[in-house]
C-alpha positions as CSV (number, residue, x, y, z in Angstrom):
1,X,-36.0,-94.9,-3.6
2,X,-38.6,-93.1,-5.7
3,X,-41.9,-94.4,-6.6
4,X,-42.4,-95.2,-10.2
5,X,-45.6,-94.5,-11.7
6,X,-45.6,-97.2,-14.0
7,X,-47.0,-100.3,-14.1
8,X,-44.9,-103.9,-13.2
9,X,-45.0,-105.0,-17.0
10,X,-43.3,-101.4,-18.2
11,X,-40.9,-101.9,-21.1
12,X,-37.3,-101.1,-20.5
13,X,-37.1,-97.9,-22.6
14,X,-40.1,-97.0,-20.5
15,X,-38.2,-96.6,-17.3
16,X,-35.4,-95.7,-19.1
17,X,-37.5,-92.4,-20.3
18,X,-39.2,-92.0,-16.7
19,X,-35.7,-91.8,-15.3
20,X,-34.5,-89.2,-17.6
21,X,-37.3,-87.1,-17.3
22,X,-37.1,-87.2,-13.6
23,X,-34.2,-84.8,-13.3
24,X,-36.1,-82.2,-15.3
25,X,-38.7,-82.0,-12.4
26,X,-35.7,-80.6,-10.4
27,X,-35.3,-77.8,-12.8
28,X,-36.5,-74.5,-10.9
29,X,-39.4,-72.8,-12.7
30,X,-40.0,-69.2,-11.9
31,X,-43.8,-68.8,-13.1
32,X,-44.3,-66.0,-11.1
33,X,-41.5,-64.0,-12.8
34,X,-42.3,-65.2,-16.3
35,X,-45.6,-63.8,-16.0
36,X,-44.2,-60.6,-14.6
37,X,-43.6,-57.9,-17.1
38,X,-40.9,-56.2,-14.9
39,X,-39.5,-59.4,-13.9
40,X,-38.9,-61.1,-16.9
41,X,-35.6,-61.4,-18.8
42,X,-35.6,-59.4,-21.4
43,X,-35.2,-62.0,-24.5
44,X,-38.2,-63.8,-22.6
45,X,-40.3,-60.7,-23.8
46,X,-41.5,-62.0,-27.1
47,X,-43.1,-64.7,-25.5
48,X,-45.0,-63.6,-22.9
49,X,-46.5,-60.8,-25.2
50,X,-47.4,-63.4,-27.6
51,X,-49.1,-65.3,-24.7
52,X,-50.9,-62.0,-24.1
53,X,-52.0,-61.6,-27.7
54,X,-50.1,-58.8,-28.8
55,X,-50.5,-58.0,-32.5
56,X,-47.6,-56.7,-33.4
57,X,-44.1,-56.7,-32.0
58,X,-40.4,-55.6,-33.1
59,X,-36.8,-56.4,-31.8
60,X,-35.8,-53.0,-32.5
61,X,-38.4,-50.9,-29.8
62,X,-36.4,-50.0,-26.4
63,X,-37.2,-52.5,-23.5
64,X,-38.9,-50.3,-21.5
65,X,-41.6,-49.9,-24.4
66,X,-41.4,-53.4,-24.9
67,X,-42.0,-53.7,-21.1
68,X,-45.0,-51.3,-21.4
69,X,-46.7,-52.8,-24.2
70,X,-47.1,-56.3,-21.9
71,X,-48.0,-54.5,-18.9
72,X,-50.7,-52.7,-21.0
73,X,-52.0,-55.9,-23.3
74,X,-54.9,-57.2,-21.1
75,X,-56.4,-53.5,-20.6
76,X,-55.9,-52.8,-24.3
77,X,-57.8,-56.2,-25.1
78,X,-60.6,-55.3,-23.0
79,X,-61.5,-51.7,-24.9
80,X,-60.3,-52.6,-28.2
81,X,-62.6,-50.7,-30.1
82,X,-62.6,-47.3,-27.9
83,X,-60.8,-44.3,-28.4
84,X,-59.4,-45.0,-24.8
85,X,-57.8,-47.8,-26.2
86,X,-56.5,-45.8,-29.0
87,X,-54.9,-43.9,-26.1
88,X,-53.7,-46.8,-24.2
89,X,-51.7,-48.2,-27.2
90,X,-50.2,-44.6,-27.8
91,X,-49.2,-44.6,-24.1
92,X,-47.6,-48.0,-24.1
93,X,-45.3,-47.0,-27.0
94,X,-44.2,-43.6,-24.9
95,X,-45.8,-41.1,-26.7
96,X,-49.5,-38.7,-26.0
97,X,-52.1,-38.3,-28.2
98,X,-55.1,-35.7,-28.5
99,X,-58.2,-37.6,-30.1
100,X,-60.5,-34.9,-31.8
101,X,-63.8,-36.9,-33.2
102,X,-65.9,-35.7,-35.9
103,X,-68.9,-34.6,-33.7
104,X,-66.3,-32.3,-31.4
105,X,-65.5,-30.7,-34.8
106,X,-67.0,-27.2,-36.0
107,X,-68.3,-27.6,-38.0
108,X,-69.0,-31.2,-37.5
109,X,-66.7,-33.5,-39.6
110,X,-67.6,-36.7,-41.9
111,X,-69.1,-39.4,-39.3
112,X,-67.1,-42.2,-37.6
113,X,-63.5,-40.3,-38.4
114,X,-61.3,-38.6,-36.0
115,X,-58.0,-36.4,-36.2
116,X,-54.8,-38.0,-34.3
117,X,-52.3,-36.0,-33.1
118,X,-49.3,-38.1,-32.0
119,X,-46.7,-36.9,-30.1
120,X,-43.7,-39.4,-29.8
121,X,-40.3,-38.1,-28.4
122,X,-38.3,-38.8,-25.3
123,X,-35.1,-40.7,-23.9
124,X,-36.8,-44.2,-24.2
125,X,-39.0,-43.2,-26.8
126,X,-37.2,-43.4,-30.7
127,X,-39.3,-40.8,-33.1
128,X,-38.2,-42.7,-36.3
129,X,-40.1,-43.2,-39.5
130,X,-40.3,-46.9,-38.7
131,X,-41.8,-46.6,-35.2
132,X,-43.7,-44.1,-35.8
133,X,-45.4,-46.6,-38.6
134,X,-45.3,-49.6,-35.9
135,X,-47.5,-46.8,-33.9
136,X,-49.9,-46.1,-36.3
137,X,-49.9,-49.1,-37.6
138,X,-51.1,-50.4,-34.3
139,X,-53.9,-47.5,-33.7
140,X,-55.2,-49.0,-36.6
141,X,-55.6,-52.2,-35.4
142,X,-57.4,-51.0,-32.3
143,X,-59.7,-48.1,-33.1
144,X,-62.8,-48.8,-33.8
145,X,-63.3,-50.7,-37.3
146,X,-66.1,-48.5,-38.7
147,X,-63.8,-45.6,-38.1
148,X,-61.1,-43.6,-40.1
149,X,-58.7,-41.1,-39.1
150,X,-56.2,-38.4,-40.3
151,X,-52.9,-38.4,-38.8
152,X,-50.8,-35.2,-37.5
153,X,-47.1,-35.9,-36.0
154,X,-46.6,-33.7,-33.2
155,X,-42.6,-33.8,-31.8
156,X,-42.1,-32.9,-28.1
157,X,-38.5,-31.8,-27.1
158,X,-37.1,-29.6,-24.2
159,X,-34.1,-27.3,-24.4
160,X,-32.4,-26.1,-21.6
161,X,-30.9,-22.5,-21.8
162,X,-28.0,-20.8,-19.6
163,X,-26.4,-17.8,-19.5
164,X,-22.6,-17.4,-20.3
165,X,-21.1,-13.8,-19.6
166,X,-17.3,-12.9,-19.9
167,X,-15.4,-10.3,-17.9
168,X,-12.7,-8.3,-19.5
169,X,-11.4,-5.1,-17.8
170,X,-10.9,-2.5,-19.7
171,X,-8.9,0.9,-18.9
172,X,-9.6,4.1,-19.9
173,X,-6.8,6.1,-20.2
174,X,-7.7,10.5,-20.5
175,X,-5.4,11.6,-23.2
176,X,-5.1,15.2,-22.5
177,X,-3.8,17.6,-25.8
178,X,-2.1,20.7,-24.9
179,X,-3.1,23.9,-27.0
């Protein structure tokens, strides 16, 4: 017999609702995982990066950037403002970024701006107009807010190259005229 929390003059619906809600104690609870960015199911994602106070988020990114963004929420948070987190949020989508600031210039550039140049591109990693936007849109939102910047799209690839050669054999044959 289980002990009831209520008191002796509980209504009947009362029990009635303690009863029902007993069974959902049973219900296993993996904290732990939820909390986990590599552990958690994948349509659990949303919610655990709105628990971390992600800004912006979109169905259509891979999983493993989706996965990258949560792991790298918290240590965004904490610089929001820097141009290290500027590079954090670049790096959680997949891509690199060179920051140039406007006293690294020569000759030195307006003050507060700095040149971006992203460089998106990979297997996980989509370079299309859209998430490129969702990438810029989300520097914005972390550089520092005094500051303005012009954007250059770099595009990384690799190629592979191989050598293809064909034999043939060919006879030479001595034609020999007589005079």
């Amino acid at each position: 017999m289980t002990t009831s929390l209520l008191p002796p003059n509980a209504s009947a619906l009362e029990r009635a609702l303690e009863s029902a809600s007993a069974r959902l104690a049973d219900i296993p609870v993996p904290l732990r995982q939820l909390w986990n960015p590599d552990a958690c199911p994948a349509d659990l994602l949303p919610w655990l990066a709105w628990a971390l106070s992600i800004d912006s988020w979109s169905s259509d990114w891979p999983e493993e950037v989706k996965r990258e963004r949560v792991r790298q929420a918290i240590a965004i948070q904490r610089r929001k403002g820097t141009a290290q987190s500027v590079r954090q949020v670049v790096k959680s989508f997949g891509g690199s970024v060179a920051i140039r600031e406007w006293w690294q210039k020569a000759p030195q550039g307006d003050p507060h701006t700095f040149d971006l140049v992203l460089t998106l591109g990979g297997a996980s990693t989509p370079a299309s107009a859209a998430f490129v936007d969702a990438v810029i849109a989300e520097v914005s939102r972390t550089k520092p807010a005094r500051s303005h910047f012009t954007f250059t799209q770099g595009f990384a690839g690799s190629a592979h190259t191989g050598i293809a050669a064909a034999v043939r054999t060919v006879t030479y044959t001595r034609l020999a005229f007589a005079a």
